[in-house]
N, C-alpha and C positions, 0 to 999 in steps of 0.2 A: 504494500500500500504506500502511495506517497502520500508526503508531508500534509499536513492540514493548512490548510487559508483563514486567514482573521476570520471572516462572517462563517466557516464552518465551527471555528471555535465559540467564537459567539452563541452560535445555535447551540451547539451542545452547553454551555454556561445555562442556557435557558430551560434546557432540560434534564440536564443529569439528576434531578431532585429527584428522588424517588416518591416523596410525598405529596410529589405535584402528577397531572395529568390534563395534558393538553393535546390538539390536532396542528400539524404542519402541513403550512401550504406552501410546497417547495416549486419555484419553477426546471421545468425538465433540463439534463444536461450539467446542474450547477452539483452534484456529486453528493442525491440522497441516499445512494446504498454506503457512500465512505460513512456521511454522519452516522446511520443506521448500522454501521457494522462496529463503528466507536462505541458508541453507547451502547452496544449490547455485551464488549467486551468490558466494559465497566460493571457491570451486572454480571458478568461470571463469575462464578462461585456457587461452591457446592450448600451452601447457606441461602442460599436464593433460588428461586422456582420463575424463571421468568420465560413466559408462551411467546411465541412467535405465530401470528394469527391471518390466515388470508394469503397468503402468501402463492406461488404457482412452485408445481415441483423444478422448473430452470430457475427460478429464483431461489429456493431450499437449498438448491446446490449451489450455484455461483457466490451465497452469503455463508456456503459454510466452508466454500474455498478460502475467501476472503481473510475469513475468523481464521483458519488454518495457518493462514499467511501472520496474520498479525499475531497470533501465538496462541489461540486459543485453540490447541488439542487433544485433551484432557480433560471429559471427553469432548468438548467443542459444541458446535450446532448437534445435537439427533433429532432425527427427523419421524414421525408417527403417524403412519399412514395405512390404507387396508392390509399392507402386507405382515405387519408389526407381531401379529401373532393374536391372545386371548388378551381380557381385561387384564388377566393379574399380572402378565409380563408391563403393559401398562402403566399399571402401578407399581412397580417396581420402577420405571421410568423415570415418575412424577418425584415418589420417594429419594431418587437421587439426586434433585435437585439440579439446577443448571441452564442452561438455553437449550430448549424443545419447542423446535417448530411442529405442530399437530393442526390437521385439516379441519376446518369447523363442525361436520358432523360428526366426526368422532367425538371431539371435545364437547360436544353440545349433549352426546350420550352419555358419555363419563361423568359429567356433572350433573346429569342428574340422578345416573347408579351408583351416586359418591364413590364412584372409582377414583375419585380424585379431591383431596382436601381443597375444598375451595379456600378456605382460610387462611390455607399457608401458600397463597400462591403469590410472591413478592411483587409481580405483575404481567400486564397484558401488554404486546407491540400488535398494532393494526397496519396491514398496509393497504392499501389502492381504499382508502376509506372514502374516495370519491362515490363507491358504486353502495354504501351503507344506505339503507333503506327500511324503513318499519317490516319491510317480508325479507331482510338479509338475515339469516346465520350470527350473523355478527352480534343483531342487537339483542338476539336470543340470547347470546353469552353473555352481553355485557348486565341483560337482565340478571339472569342467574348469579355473575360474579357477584355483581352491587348487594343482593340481597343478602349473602352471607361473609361479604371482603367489603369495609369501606375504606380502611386502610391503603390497600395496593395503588397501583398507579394503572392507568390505562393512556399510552401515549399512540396517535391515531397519526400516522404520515399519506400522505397523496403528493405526487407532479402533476396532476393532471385538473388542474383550476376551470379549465371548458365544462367539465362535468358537473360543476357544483353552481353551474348558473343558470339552469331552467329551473322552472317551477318558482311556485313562490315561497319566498326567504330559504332557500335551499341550502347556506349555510348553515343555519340555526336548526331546520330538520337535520342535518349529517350529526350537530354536535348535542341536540337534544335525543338523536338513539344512541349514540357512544357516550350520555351523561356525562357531557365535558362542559366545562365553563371559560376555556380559555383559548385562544387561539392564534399562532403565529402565521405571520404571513410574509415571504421573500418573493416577492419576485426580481427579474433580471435590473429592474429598473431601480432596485433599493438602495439608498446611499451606500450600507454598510458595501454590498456585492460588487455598486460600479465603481466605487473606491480602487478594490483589489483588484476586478479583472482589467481595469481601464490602466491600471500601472505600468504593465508588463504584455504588451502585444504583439501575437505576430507580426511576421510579414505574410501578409495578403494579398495573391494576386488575384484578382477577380476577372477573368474569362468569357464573354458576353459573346456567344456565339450562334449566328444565327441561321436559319433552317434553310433548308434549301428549297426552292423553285414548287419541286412536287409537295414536299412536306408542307410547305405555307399553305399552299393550296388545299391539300387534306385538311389541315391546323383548322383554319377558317370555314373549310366546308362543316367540317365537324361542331365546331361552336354554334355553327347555322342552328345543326343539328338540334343541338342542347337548346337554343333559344327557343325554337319551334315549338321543343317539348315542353319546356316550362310553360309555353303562354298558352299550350293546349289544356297543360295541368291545372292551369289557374283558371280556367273556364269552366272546367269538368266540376270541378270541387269548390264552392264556394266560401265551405269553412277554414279552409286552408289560411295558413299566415303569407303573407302574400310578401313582407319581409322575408321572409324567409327563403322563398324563391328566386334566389338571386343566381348567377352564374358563379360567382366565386366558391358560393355556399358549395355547390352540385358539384367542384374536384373533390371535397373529403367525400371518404365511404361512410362517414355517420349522416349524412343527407339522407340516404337510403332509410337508415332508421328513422329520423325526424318525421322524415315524409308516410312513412308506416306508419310512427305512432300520431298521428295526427288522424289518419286515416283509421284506423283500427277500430273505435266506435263504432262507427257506419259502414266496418267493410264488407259486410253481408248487402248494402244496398248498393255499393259501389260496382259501377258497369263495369265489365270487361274492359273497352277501351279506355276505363282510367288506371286500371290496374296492370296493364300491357303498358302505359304509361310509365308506371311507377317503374315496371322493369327496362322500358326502353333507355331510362335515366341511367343504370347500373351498366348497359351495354357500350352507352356513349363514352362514361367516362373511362370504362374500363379503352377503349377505342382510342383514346386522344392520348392514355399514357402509354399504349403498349407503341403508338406513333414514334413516340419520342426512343423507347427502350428496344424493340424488335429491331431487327435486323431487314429488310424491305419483301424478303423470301417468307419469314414468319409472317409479314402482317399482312400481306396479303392473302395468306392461310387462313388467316382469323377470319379475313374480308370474307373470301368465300364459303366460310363455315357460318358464316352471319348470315348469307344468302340462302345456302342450303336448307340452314335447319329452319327458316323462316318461311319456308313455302305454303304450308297449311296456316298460317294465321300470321301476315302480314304485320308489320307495326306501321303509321304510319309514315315516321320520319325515313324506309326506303321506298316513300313514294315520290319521293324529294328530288328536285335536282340537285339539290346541296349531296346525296346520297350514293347518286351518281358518279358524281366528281370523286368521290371518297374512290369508291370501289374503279373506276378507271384508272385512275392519280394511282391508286396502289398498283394498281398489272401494269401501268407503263414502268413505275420501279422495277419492278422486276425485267420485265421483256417486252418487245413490240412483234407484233404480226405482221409479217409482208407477205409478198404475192410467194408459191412455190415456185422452185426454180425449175425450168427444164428437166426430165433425165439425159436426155443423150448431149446437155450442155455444165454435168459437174464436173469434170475435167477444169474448163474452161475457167468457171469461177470459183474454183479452189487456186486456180494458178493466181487470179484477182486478187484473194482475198492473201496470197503470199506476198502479191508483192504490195497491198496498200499496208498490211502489215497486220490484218486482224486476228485476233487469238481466240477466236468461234472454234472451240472444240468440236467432232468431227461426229460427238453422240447428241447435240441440239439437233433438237427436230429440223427440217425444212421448212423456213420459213419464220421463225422464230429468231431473235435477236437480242443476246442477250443484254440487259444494261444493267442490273444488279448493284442498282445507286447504293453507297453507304452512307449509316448515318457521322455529321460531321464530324459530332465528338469524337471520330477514331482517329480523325488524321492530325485534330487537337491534341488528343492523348498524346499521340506519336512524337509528335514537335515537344508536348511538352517534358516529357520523358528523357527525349535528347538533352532539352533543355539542362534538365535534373541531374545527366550523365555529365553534363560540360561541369558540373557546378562542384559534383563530388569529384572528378579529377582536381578542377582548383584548389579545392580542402585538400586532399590527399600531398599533393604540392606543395602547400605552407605548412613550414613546421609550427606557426602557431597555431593553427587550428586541427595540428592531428591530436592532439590531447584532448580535445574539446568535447561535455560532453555529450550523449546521443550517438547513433548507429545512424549510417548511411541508408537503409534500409527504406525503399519509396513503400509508401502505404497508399491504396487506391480502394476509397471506398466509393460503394454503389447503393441504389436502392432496394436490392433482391441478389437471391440466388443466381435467377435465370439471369440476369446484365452481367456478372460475377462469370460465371461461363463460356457468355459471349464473346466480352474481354478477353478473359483467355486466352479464346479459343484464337481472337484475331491476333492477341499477342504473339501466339505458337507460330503463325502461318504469318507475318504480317513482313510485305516486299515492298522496301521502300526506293526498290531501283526504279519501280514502276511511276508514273505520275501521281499528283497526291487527288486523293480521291477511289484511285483503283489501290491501294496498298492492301487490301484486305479481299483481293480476286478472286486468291485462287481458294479461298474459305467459302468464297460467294458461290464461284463454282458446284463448290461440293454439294453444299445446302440447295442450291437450286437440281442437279442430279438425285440427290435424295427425294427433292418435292415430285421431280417429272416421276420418278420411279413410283411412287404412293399413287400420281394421279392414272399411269398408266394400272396397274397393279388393281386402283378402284373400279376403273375404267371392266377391263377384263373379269373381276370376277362379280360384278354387279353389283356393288355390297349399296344400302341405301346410307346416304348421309348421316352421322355421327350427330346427336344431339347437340347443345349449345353446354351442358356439364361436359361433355366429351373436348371438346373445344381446347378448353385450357389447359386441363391435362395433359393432351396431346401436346402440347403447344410449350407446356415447361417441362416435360418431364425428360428425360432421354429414354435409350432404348438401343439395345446391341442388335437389335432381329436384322436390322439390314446386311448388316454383312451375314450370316445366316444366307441370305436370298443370294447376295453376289459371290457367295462361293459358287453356287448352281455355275455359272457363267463361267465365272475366271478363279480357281480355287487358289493357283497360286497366288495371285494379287490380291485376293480378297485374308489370306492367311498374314501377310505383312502389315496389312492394314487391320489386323483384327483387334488393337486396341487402340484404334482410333475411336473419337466420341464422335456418335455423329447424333443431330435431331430427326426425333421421326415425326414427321407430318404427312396426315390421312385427310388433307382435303375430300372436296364432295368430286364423284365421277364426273367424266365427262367425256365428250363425244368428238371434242374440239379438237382433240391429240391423236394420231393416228396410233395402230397397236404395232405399226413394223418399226415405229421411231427408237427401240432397244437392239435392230442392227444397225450397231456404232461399235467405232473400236475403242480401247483402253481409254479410258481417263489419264491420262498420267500427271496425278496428285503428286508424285515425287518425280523431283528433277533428276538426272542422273548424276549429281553429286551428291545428293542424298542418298542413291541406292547404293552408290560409291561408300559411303561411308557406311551405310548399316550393312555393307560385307564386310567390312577391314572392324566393324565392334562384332559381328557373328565369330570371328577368329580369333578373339582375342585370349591370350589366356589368363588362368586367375590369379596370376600372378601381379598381371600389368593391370587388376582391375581399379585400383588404387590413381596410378596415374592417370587415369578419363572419368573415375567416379569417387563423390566426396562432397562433402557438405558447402554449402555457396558461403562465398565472404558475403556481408551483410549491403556492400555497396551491387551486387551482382542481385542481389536482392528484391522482389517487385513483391508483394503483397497484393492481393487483392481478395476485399471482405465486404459483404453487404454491412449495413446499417443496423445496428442492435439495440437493447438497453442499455444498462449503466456497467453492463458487460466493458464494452470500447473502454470505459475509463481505464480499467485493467490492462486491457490490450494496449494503449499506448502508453502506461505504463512501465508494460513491459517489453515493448519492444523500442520504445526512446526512437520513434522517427525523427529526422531532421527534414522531409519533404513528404506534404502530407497532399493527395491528390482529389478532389470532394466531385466528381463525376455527375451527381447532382446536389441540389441545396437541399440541404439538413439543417434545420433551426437551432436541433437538440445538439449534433455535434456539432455546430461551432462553437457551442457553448463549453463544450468536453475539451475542445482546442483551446480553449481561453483559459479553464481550470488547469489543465495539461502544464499550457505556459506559465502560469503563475507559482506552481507546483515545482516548478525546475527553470528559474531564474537564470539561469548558467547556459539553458539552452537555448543555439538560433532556430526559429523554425520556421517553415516555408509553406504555406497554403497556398496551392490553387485550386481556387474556386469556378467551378464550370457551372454555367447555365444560359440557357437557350431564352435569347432575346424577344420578348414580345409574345412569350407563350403561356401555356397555361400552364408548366411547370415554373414559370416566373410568377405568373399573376399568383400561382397555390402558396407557393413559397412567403408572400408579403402577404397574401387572407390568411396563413395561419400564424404569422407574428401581429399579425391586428389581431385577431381573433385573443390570442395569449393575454394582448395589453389589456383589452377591452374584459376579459374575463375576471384579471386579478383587482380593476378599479373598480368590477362592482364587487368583488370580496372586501375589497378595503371598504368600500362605501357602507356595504352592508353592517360591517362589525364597529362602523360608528354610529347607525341608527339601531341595534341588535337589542334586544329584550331579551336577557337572559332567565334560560325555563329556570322554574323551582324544583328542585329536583326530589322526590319523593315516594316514597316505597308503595306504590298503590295497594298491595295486596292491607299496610295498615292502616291503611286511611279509608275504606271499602268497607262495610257490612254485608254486601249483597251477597259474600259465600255462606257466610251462617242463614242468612235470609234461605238461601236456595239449598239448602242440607236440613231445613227442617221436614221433620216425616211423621204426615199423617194416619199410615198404617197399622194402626193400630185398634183395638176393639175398643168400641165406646166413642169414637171418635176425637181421642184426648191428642193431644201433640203432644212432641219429644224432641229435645234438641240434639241432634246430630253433632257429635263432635268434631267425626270425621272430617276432612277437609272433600269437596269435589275433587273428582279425579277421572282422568281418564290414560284408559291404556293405549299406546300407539305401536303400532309396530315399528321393526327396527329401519324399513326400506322405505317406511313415509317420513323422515327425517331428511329425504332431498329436497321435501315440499316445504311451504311458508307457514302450513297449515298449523303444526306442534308449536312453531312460533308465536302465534294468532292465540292457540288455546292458552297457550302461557299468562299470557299479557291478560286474556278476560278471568284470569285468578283460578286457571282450573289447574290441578296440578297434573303433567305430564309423566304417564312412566313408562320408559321404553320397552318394549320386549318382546322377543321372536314368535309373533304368531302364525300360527297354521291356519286355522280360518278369521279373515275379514285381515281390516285395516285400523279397525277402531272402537275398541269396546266401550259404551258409554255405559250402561248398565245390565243386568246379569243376564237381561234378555234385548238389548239393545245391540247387533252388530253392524256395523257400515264397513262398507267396501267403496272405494272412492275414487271415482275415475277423472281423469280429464277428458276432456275431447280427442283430445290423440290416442290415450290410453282406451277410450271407450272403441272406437275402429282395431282400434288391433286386438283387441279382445275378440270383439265381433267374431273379427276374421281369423283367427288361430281357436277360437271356440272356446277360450279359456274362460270367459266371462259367465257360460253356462254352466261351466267346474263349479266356480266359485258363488252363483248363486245355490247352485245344490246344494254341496256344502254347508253354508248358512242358514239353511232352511231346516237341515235335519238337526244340527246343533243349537237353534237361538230363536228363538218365539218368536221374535219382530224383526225380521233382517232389510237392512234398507240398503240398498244403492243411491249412491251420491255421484249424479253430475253435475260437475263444479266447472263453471267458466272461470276466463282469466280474466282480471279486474281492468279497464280499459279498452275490451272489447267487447263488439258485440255479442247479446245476450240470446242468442238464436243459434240453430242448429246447421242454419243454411253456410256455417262456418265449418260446419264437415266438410263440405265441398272441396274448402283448401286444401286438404291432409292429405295427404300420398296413401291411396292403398292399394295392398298387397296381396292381389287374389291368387285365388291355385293356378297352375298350370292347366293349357287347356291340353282335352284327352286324347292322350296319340289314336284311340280304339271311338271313334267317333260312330254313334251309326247310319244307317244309310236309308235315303227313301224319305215317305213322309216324317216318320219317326224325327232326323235327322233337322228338317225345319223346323217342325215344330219344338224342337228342342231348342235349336239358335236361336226361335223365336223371343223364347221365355229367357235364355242364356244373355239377352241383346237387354234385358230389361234388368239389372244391376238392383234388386231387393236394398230401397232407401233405409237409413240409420234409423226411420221413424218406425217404418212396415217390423224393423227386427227387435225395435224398442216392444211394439206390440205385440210380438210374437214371444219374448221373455217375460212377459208381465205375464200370459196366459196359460205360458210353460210354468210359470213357479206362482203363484196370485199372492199367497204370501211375502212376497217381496213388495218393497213397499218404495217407489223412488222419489228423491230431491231432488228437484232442480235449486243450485245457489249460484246468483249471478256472479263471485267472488268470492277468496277464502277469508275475507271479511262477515260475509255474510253466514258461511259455513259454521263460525266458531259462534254466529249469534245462536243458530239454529242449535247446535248440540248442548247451549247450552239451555235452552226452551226443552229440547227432549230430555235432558237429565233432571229437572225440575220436580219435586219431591216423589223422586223415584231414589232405590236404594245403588249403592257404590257398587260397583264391580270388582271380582278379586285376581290380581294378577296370577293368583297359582293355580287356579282353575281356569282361566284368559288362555294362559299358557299349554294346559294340557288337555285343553279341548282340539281334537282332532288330529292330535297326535295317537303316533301307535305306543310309543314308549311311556316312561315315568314322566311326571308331572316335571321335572328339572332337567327334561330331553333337549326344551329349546332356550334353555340359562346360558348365555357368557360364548353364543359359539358366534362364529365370523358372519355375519349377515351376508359381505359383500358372496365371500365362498359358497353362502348356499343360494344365493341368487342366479350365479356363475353355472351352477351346477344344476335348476331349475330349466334354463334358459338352452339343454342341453337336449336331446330327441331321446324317446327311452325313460327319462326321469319327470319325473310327477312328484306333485305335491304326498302324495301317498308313500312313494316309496324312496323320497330325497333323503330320510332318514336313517333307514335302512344302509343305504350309500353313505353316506359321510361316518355312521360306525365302522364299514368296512376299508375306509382308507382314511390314512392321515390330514389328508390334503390336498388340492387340485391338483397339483403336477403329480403325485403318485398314481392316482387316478386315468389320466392322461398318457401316464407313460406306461401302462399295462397293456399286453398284447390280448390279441381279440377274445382268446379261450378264459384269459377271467377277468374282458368285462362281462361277458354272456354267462360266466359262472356269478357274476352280481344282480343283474339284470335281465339274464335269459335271455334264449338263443334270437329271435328276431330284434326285440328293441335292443340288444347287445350290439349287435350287427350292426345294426342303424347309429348307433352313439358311437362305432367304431369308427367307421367310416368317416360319419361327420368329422371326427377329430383329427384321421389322417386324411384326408382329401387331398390336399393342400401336394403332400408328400409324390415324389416320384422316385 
């Protein structure tokens, strides 16, 4: 870890208290995992219990590198997760005291099976506390901690200030569910930060490099594009924020969401063409950046995969000319169409095209030309790279600066994977004897023989177009199968080149390219002093492998990494560039360059900064540092007008639980007061829902535990099972739903079904509609004749969610259904049906509907028998039977077919075997 900066120390002065507990609003880039990894190694010790809350497993790891680094070993971050084992290893965990990062559900479980002293826990760290919400996890904990820990500390961090400005007073919601009363706020613009960073600056070259001819052209067709949409959106939909629908807004992918949630009330009334809308928004933008990042072979790919899979349901914006332009503007990139040549005249104009000088390899179709424009930024790169190279010979030259310190090592970061590969790829292949512009040829080459090869290849065996999910995939993924094919052809050539990367792209068929254009001769991808040389390294022996192979010095050195979290800090910490290469603008690392520099005073560094003039990666770039400034001055604003909540234990300032425990049942009519507390039992797999949360808070007491039938025992003959809308279609359709109403009926006098909507959306069925379902396979043994229609006839008419609602009501009558427009409303209702009825008992909860002892489903892994549920062959019936007979999933797993079928018996054995090797060849 490097050195701390004044306003990091600062921050920590303001929080090292352990007796205090406040939220930081840090902006992104200025070094919150350094703060957060300080402060927690002040809190180690085996005398202390301090949680690590919310957090993602690359963040678990990367903060307990960090801790490792800084000296915390012994034992350091442990991390408690499904894989951890039973409760009491658990507690064993807690009991040792230290920094334990553990996932909310777990921790939400264990607290209330006091697997864990709440009391003795010295405190809570929260992160991404932007996304804290009255239905989060989070505020589930912080409930439970507060009620029995006032002592502890609860310190809440977020970078992410944008999230904490919708809705209204949205600050005072995030710190009134984390029970905080205090709040820090940094942004980049804060005396203490601009003080420091503003001391010690790079050198920055800024790069303004602007598109070319076709690209501008695409650039502005495309924004047509987006403009059209917007002003069709804002006509469709009248309630919409019409701020909101700006152009700047529509480059972030949270537009997407905005525009959702705004929509979502009403999205059972919303037309089709406004909902084709909302997606045509996500195709454009995805459009404009892959402009700027593809390669002109890829995005033409995309182009025509946009065309393809849009044949059955047009959008409007390809009825455009603006649309047109896109899709032309891309295939002239790529190639042009001319007239075909003569046959008894290519003699002639192959001797032409030798002497004007053209390098039309000899397997382009006829008629086709290639132009394989690149994007600019490569020949930028190139220049500036040289650049880079002139600069570390001068260093290397003077003896004042070879002590100096930092590594030579160029660092080039990107926005992705796929740019990262690209790069590469053109680095590998990139001839700068050639004019600049064609430096990256004979790469173009390849990529465009890879495309013709997929279009002939779709072409011939008829396949139909690749959906718009298929699309991207295709588009970033790689794939070895090509050389596979071109072994067919040329095994030698194709065996040399077989750990080349190449991309595979499955454009839509077509009719345009002839199927004889595959007699051509060799590519030759390698010059003959390249083949020259991978014979003279095939002979070499292992003696001499030393002299041609061995670790690079650090100036030979080129780095190239996409854009991460607060990961990069690390990274240019440890690798000390002196030239750092920014391919596109990043907000968040220049900020990490500014800490970087101020971090290592001693060091020269070198930024250039590339971005493309007059575009919408320019325009994104400057909406999202407004967006930033404009986010933290209404946090600042807010916490000078804030009314801070009073913070108070509802359960004791409440009578309504003793109110609703008292019980009539009794002879004579006399009342009795109830001591017991309400309660109810949940099981362990409805703790992903908001719902346990919800019951908490209306004073009902929650106790976790693995049940076999239902979701929710409210009283001794009260069971509910509780679906959502998604959950309720796949029930439907796997048949599970009918299990589980049986079930329920033969165990529990009143069994209900609960379909619960999701709070903000529409309150209607016609929302099934959305949901992807999963029907069977149609029957290879179909029959024949009238039989046969009249079957498709009824097969063609897809039995509605409403017809099978009514068909389960008649199958089971004793089942009794809720409809709750939200899990607000759910926790009102149960607690209207526990209302002076008697308690329910967890050890009977528990051993209803099992085969075993009442303490069958005590303290075992929830996730494991979900895992295991979720498997062909295994049933709620016999899942138990199974997990006595193995330790574990993978023991399970790794047993040969003769004893799972000695577990499970010879067919559904069969069938779970399978399932699990399929995969295997």
């Amino acid at each position: 870890m490097s050195t701390l900066l004044p306003f990091h120390t600062k921050i920590l002065t303001e929080l090292h208290d352990p007796s205090t507990s406040e939220l930081v609003v840090l902006a992104r880039g200025l070094g919150l995992r350094r703060i957060l990894c300080t402060l927690m190694k002040i809190y180690d010790s085996p005398q202390n219990l301090v949680l690590l809350v919310n957090a993602t497993p690359e963040e678990e790891t990367e903060i307990g590198e960090e801790l490792g680094i800084m000296g915390c070993r012994k034992p350091g971050l442990r991390v408690i997760g499904y894989e951890t084992g039973t409760s009491k290893a658990r507690q064993e965990l807690y009991k040792g005291g230290g920094l334990i990062s553990v996932t909310s559900r777990i921790l939400v479980v264990d607290m209330l099976q006091n697997d864990i002293q709440i009391d003795l826990i010295t405190g809570i760290i929260v992160l991404h506390a932007e996304r804290i919400s009255p239905l989060h996890l989070v505020s589930f904990i912080t409930r439970l901690y507060r009620e029995k820990n006032t002592a502890g500390f609860l310190k809440a961090f977020t970078d992410q200030p944008e999230h904490i400005t919708s809705g209204l007073s949205p600050l005072k919601n995030v710190m009134k569910e984390l029970r905080l009363r205090k709040v820090h706020i940094y942004p980049r613009f804060h005396e203490d930060v601009k003080t420091v960073l503003e001391r010690k600056k790079a050198d920055v070259v800024e790069l303004s490099q602007h598109l070319t001819d076709s690209m501008d052209e695409i650039h502005s067709a495309i924004v047509q594009c987006l403009n059209i949409t917007l002003n069709e959106l804002r006509r469709s939909r009248a309630e919409l924020d019409l701020d909101m629908l700006a152009l700047p807004a529509a480059y972030f992918p949270s537009f997407d969401h905005l525009v959702r949630k705004q929509l979502d009330p009403v999205w059972n009334k919303v037309g089709p063409s406004t909902k084709a809308l909302v997606r045509d928004l996500s195709v454009l933008r995805r459009l404009v950046n892959y402009l700027l990042s593809y390669d002109s072979v890829q995005f033409h790919s995309f182009c025509e995969m946009i065309l393809a899979s849009g044949d059955g349901n047009k959008s409007q914006w390809l009825m455009t000319d603006a649309a047109n332009t896109i899709f032309q503007c891309a295939k002239r990139r790529c190639f042009t169409l001319t007239a075909p040549r003569l046959e008894h005249n290519d003699d002639d104009w192959d001797a032409l095209d030798d002497i004007e000088g053209t390098d039309k390899p000899k397997w382009v179709p006829r008629g086709m030309d290639p132009v394989l424009e690149e994007l600019p930024k490569w020949s930028l790169l190139a220049e500036v790279l040289e650049e880079i190279e002139g600069e570390i010979i001068n260093i290397q030259t003077n003896k004042a600066f070879r002590k100096a310190a930092g590594s030579n090592t160029t660092l080039i970061m990107c926005s992705s994977t796929a740019t990262c590969n690209l790069l590469r790829e053109f680095l590998d292949c990139m001839d700068q004897s050639k004019p600049k512009g064609q430096w990256g040829r004979r790469m173009m080459l390849r990529k465009l023989r890879t495309w013709l090869y997929w279009k002939n290849r779709a072409a011939k065996e008829g396949k139909p177009p690749p959906g718009p999910a298929t699309i991207a995939m295709q588009l970033d993924e790689m794939d070895d199968g090509i050389d596979e094919a071109l072994k067919k052809k040329d095994k030698d050539r194709a065996d040399k080149r077989a750990n080349r990367r190449r991309a595979s792209v499955a454009p839509a068929s077509s009719a345009a390219i002839s199927e004889d254009m595959w007699n051509y001769g060799d590519l030759n991808l390698l010059e003959a002093d390249d083949v020259a040389n991978l014979t003279n390294l095939a002979s070499l022996n292992t003696n001499d492998f030393d002299a041609y192979f061995g670790l690079l010095t650090p100036e030979e050195t080129v780095i190239v990494k996409p854009y991460s979290d607060d990961t990069d800090d690390r990274m240019l910490d440890e690798i000390k560039p002196r030239f750092i290469v920014m391919l596109e603008p990043c907000m968040e690392f220049i900020r990490r360059v500014e800490v970087y520099k101020c971090s290592n005073p001693g060091l020269a560094v070198r930024v250039y900064h590339m971005v493309y003039a007059n575009s919408c990666e320019e325009h994104k770039y400057l909406a999202g540092i407004r967006r930033e400034k404009e986010s933290f001055e209404r946090l600042i604003r807010e916490r000078g007008i804030m009314l801070l909540p009073i913070l108070e234990d509802p359960r004791a300032a409440s009578n309504d639980a003793v109110i609703k425990t008292i019980s009539t049942r009794f002879g004579g009519g006399r009342k009795e007061l109830n001591k017991e507390p309400s309660r109810v039992i949940v099981d362990m797999r409805e703790f992903r829902s908001t719902l346990p949360s919800l019951l908490h808070a209306a004073n009902l007491l929650v106790i976790p535990a693995t049940l076999t039938v239902g979701d929710y025992i409210l009283t001794p003959d009260i069971c509910v099972e509780r679906k959502s809308l998604a959950d309720l279609v796949s029930s439907f359709n796997s048949g599970r739903l009918y299990t589980q109403c049986e079930v329920m009926s033969v165990h529990y006098q009143n069994p209900v079904l609960l379909i619960e909507f999701e709070e903000d959306k529409a309150f209607s069925l016609e929302m099934v509609s959305e949901i992807k379902q999963y029907g069977k396979a149609p029957n290879r043994f179909q029959n024949k004749g009238k039989a046969a229609a009249k079957n498709s006839e009824y097969e063609s008419k897809a039995p509605s969610i409403q017809s099978k609602i009514v068909l389960l009501t008649l199958t089971f009558p004793r089942v009794r259904i809720i409809w709750s427009s939200s899990p607000y409303a759910t926790a009102e209702i149960f607690k209207d049906l526990k209302l002076e009825r008697a308690e329910p008992d967890p050890t009977k909860a528990i051993a209803t509907g099992a085969e075993e002892d009442p303490e069958a489903g005590a303290g075992v892994n929830a996730a494991a028998e979900e895992l295991l549920r979720s498997l062909p062959g295994i049933t709620a019936k016999n899942v138990k039977y199974v997990m006595s007979k193995v330790r574990n999933v993978r023991e399970f797993c790794m047993m040969d077919l003769k004893g799972v079928q000695e577990i499970l018996g010879n067919e559904p054995g069969k069938a779970c075997y399978q399932f699990m090797h399929r995969g295997e060849r």
